[in-house]
C-alpha positions, 0 to 999 in steps of 0.5 A, spaced: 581 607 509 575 610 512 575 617 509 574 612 502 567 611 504 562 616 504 558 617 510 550 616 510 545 622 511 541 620 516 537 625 518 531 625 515 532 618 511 525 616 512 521 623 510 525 623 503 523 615 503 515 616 506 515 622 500 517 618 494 512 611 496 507 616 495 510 618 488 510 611 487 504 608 490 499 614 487 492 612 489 494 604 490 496 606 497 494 601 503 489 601 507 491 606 512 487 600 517 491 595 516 496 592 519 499 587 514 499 584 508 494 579 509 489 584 512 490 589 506 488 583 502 481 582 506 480 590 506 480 588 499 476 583 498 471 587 501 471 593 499 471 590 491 466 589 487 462 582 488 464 577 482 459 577 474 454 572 474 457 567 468 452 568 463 447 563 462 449 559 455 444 559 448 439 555 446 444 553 441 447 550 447 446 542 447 446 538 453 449 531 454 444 527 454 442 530 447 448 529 443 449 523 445 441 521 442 445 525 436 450 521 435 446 515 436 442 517 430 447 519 426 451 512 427 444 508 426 444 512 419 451 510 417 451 503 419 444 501 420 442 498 427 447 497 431 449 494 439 449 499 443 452 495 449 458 492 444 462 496 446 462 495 453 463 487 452 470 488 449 472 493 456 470 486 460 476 483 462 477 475 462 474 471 467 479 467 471 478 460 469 479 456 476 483 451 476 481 444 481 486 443 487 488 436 487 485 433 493 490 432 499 493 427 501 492 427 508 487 422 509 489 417 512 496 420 515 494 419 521 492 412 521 498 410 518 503 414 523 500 410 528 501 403 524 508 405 523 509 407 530 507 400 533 511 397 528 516 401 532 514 399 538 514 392 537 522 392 532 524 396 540 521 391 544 524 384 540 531 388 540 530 390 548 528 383 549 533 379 544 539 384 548 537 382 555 537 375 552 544 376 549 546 379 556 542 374 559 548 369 555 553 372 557 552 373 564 552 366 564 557 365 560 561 369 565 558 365 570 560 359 567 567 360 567 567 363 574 565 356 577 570 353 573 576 357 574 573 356 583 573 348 581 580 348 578 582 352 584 580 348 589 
């Protein structure tokens, strides 16, 4: 199986490969300084030509400013005399109409908890007190029946 493959010819692999970079490169070779990629790029930066100044434009070249004037004055001559800011009130968004908040109801909540607490008060106390009566009736009553039995007894 190893006799299938062809054996590689080692020695001298790198001189044949250094002699067809230089076919192939030609002039375009790097910068014999540079150690990188990124390196060959700064070399090359520096080493070309400063960028052309951008031609200055004509006199024919209108600014803004000036057509707008232009296509003011051709639209005042279509259409008569215009509104220049109407447009500009149709962009506006709707103002928001507020409505009234209802008024709490919270006025008074206090004073009104505080009666509705004493009337409480007062139902708790009536009951306490009609209880102690009633207990007070049956201690009695109790009472009553214990006499009478001890009366019988005797």
């Amino acid at each position: 199986m190893s006799s299938d493959k062809p054996d590689l010819a080692r020695a001298g692999t790198m001189q044949v490969t250094a002699k067809e970079a230089e076919a192939l490169l030609g002039d375009d070779r790097p910068d014999p300084d540079a150690g990188t990629r990124g390196q060959q790029k700064k070399i090359d930066e520096i080493n070309a030509p400063p960028p052309a100044k951008k031609a200055k434009k004509g006199a024919n070249a209108l600014k803004p400013a000036s057509t707008i004037q232009k296509t003011l004055e051709e639209a005042k001559a279509l259409y008569g005399d215009i509104d220049t800011s109407s447009g500009r009130s149709m962009r506006k968004r709707p103002e928001k109409v507020e409505k009234p908040k209802p008024a709490l109801k919270k006025a008074g909540t206090m004073q009104n908890t505080a009666k509705e607490g004493k009337a409480y008060l007062k139902r708790q106390k009536k009951g306490a007190a009609s209880k102690k009566k009633e207990e007070a009736v049956v201690e009695e009553a109790n009472g009553a029946s214990e006499e009478a039995e001890a009366t019988a007894s005797e």
